[in-house]
N, C-alpha and C positions, 0 to 999 in steps of 0.2 A: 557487190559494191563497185560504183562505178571507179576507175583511172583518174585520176588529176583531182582528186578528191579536196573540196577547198579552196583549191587556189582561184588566185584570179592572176589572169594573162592581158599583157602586150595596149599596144594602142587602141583611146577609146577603151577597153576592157574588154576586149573580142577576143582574144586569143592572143598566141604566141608570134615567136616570128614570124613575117609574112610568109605565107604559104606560095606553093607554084599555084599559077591559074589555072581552077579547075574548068573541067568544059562544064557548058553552061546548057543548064535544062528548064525551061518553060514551065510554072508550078500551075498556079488556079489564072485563070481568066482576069483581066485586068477590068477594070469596071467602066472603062473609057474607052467605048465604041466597040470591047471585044478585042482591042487588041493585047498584044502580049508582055509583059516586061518580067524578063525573068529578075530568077534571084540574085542573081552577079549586079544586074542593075540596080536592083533593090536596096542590096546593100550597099554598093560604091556609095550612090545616092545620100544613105544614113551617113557613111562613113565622113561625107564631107560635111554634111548640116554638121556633126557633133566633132570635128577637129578642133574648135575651140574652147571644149569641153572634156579633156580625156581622165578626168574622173568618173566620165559614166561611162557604167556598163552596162551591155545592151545582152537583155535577158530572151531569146528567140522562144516565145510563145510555139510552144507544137503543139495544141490542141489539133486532132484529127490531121493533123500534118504527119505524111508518112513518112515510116524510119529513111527512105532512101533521100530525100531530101533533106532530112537534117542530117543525113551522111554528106549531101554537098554542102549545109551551111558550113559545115567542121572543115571542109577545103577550104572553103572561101576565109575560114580563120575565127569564128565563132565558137565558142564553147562552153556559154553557159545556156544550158538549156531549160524551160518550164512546160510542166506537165500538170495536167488537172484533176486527171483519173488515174489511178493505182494502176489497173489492168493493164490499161495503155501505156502507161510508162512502161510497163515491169516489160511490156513483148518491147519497147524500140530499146531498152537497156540491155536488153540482149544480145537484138539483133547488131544493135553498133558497141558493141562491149568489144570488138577490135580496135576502136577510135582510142588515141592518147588526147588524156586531157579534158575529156566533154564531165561538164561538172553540172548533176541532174540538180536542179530546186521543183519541191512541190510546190504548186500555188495555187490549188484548188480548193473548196471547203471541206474540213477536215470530219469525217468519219468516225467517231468512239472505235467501234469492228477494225478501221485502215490505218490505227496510228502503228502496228508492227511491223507491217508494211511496209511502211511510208519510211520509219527510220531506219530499217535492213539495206533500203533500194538508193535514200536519196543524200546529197551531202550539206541541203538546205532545205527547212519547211518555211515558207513564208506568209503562212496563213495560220496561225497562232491566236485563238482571239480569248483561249481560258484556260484557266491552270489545269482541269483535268486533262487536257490534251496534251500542253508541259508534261504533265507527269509520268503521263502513259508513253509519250516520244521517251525520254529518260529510260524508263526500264526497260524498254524495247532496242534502245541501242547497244546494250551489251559491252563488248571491249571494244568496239569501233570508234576512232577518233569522235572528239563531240560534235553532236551535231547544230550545223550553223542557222538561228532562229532567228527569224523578223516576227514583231507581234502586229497585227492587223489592227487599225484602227478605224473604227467607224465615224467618218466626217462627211458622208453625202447626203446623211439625212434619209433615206433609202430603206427601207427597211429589209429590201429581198437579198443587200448585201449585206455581208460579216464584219465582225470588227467588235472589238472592245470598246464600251464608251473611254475618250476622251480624259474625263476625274478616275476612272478607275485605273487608268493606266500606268500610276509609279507602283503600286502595289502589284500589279502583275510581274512588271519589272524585275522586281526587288524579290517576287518567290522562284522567278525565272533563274536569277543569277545565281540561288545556290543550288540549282540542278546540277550534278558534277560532268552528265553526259550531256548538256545542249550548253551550248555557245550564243548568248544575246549578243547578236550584229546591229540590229536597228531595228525599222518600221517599214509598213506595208501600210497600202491605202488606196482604195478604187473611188474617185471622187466622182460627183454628179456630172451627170454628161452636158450639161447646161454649162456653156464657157464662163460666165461668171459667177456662177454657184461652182464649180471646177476650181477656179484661181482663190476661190475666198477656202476651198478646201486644201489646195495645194500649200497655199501659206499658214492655213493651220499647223499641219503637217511639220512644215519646214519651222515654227517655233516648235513643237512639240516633242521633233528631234531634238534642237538642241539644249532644251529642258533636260534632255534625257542625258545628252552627253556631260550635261554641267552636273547633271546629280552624279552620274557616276565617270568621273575622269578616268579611272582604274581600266576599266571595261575597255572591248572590242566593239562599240559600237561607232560603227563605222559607215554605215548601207540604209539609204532612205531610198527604199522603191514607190516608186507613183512613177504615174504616166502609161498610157497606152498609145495604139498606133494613132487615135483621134487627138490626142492632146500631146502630145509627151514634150514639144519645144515650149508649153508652158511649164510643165511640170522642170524640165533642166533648166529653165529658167529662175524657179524656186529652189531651187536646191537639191533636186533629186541625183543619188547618183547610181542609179539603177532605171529601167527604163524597160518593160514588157512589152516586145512588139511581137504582133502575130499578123494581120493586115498588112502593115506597114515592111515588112520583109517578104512575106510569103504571096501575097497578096489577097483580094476577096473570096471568101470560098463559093463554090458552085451550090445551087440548089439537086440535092438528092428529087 
């Protein structure tokens, strides 16, 4: 189990106190003419778009991003990190299992075989879309702090993406909260890549949080993830206060 299990850190929701400047390493090819812009630029960049905004946290997408890089995002003061695949998380949890504070969320589509996995390794699943997986995260976390859960909802119309419909969503809610070992945070949602099929998904969303928060006041929900690196200044513009970048930090990946 990862260090800093939970928590969230510091300005914007990157981390802790400002870190020393890490030196600066050049990641994937920039998609403009070839040239370079590493990751210090990357994020200073985020860091100023979203200084009007420091309820969001910026969720650093590692898909096929290697461990030694998201060992500099952790200098540069980042440390919530997202993972898509089990295997691959499990080797960069490892290898950076020296880092204070890097706090793993899954946010890949969820495996019946990888939910024991998934709650051993991670200290948030955000891809939640039916109560057998609720259930099977529960008995698989054991004595370990609860584990912190976003339920996925389906709003892009999309079929090849995840998610709970929409009407079915308080009843999920509501079997979630009496799992004694997972923690209901909020909502998860990959909207249509169409910019206004996107904004009519992002404001779905942003009422359907707060349907959620009015039904239960009691609760920790608190975390509306939407947005990736093509959209995300609409997504914070709706309410979101979480934010999945992988593009948008690390930069475009190379073709194998």
């Amino acid at each position: 189990m990862q260090k800093g299990e939970g928590q969230d850190h510091g300005t914007c929701r990157t981390g802790g106190s400002t870190p020393a400047p890490a030196r600066r390493t050049a990641f994937w090819p920039d998609s403009r003419g070839g040239t370079l812009m590493d990751l210090a630029e990357r994020f200073s960049r985020l860091r100023g778009e979203l200084r009007p905004h420091p309820e969001v946290r910026i969720l650093a997408a590692g898909k096929q991003v290697p461990a030694a890089t998201l060992r500099q995002a952790h200098a540069l003061g980042l440390r919530h990190f997202g993972e898509n695949y089990l295997q691959e998380a499990v080797e960069k949890i490892q290898d950076l299992a020296d880092l204070e504070g890097m706090v793993w969320h899954f946010i890949g589509r969820i495996q019946r075989n990888k939910t024991s996995g998934i709650a051993r390794h991670f200290a948030w699943v955000e891809s939640v879309d039916r109560l057998e997986v609720a259930e099977r995260l529960d008995a698989a976390r054991g004595s370990l702090p609860p584990l912190n859960i976003l339920l996925e909802v389906a709003v892009s119309g999309e079929g090849s993406k995840g998610g709970i419909p929409p009407e079915a969503l308080p009843d999920l809610a509501r079997a979630v909260l009496r799992l004694p070992r997972l923690r209901l945070r909020g909502l998860m949602a990959l909207v249509h890549p169409a910019q206004e099929q996107a904004e009519a998904g992002f404001l779905r969303m942003q009422g359907l949080f707060q349907e959620m928060r009015d039904r239960h006041p009691d609760g920790d929900i608190d975390t509306l993830s939407m947005g990736t690196s093509g959209d995300y200044a609409l997504a914070v513009a709706h309410g979101a206060t979480e934010i999945r970048l992988g593009t948008a930090l690390f930069g475009p990946r190379t073709q194998e």
